[in-house]
TORPA-4810 file (N, C-alpha, C, O; in nm, 3 decimals):
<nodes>
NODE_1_2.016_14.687_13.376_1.882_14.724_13.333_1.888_14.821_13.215_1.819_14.795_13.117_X
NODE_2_1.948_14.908_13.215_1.966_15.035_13.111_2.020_14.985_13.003_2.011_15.049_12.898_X
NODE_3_2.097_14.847_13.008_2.196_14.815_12.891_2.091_14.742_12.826_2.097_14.756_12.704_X
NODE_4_1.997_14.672_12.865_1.867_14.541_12.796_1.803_14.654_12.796_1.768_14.604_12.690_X
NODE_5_1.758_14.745_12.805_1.661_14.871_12.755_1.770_14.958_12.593_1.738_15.021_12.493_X
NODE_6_1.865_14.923_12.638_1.946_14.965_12.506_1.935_14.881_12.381_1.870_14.903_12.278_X
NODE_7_2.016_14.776_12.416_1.951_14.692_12.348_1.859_14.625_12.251_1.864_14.567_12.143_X
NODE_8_1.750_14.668_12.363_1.615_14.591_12.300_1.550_14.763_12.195_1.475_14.767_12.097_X
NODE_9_1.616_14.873_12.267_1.554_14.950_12.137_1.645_14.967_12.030_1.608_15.038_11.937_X
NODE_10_1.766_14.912_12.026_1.882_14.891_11.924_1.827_14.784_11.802_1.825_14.800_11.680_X
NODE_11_1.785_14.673_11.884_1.706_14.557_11.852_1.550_14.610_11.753_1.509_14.534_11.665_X
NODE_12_1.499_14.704_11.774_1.388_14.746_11.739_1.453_14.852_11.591_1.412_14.845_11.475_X
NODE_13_1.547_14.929_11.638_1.548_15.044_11.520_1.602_14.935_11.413_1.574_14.948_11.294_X
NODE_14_1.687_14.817_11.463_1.742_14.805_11.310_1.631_14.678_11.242_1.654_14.612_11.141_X
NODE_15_1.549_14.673_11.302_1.455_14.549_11.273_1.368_14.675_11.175_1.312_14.640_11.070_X
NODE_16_1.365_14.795_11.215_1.253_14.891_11.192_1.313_14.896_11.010_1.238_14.873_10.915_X
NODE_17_1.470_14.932_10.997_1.577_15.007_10.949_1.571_14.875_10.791_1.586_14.889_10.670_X
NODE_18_1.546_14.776_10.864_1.544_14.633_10.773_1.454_14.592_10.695_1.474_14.504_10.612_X
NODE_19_1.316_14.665_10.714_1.203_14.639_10.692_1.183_14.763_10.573_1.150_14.761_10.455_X
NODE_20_1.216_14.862_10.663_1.201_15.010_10.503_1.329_14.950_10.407_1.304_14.978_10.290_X
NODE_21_1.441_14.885_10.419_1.515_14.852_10.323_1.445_14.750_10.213_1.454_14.762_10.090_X
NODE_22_1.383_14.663_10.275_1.303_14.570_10.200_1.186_14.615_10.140_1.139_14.563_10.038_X
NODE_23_1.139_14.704_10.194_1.033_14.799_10.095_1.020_14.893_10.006_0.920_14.936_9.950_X
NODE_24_1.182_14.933_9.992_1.236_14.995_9.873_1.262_14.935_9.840_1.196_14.913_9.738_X
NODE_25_1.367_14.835_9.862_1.439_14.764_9.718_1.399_14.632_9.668_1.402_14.611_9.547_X
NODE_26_1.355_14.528_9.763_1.327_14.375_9.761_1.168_14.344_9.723_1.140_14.250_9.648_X
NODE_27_1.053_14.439_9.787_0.951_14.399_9.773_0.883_14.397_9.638_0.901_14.490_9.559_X
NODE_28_0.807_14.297_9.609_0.722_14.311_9.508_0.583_14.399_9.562_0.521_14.436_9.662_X
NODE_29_0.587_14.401_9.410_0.430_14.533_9.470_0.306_14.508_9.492_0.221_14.597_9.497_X
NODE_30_0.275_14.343_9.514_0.209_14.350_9.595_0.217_14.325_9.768_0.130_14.324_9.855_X
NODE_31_0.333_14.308_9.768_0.413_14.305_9.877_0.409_14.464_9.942_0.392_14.496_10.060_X
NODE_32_0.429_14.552_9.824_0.442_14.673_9.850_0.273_14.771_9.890_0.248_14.861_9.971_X
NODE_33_0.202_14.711_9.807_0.005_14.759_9.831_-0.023_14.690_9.918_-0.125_14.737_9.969_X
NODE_34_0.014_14.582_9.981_-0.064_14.536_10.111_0.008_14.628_10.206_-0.070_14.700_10.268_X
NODE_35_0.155_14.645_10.239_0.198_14.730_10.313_0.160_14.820_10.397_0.153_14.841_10.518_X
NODE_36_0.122_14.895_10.233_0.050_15.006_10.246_-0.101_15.020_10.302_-0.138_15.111_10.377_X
NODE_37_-0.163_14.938_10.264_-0.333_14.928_10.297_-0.328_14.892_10.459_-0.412_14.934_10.539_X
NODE_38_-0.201_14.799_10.498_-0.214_14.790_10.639_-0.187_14.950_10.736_-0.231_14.998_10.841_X
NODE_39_-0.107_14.984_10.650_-0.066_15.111_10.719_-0.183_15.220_10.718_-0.212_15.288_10.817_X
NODE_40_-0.258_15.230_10.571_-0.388_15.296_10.566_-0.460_15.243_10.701_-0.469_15.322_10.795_X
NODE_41_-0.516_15.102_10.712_-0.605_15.066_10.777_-0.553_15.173_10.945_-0.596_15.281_10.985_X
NODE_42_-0.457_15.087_10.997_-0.393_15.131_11.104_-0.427_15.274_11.129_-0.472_15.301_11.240_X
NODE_43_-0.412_15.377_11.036_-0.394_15.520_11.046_-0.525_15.545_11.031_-0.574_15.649_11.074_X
NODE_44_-0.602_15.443_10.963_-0.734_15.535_11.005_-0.839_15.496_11.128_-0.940_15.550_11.173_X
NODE_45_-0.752_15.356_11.167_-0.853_15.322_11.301_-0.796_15.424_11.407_-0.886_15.482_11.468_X
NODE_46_-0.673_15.457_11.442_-0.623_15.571_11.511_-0.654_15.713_11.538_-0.657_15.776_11.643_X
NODE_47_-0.687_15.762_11.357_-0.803_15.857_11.359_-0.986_15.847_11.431_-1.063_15.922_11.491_X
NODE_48_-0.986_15.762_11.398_-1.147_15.784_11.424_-1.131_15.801_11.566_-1.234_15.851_11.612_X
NODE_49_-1.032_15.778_11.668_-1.043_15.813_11.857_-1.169_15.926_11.888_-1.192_15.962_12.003_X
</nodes>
């Protein structure tokens, strides 16, 4: 049980780790402003609680 809980958050950081790599170096920018606007959106539906 503890080892598939390892795992799966091992599984998560480098998926996480893969994604900021591609958003520094690979993305185009609008690749890079939607990103972002999703992340705006997200952060501000979180705010309004």
């Amino acid at each position: 049980m503890k080892t598939g809980v390892l795992v799966l958050w091992s599984g998560c950081l480098l998926s996480i780790s893969l994604s900021l790599v591609h958003f520094a170096w690979v993305a185009t920018p609008s690749e890079r402003l939607m990103t972002l606007a999703v992340l705006a959106l997200a952060a501000g539906s979180l705010h309004r609680k």
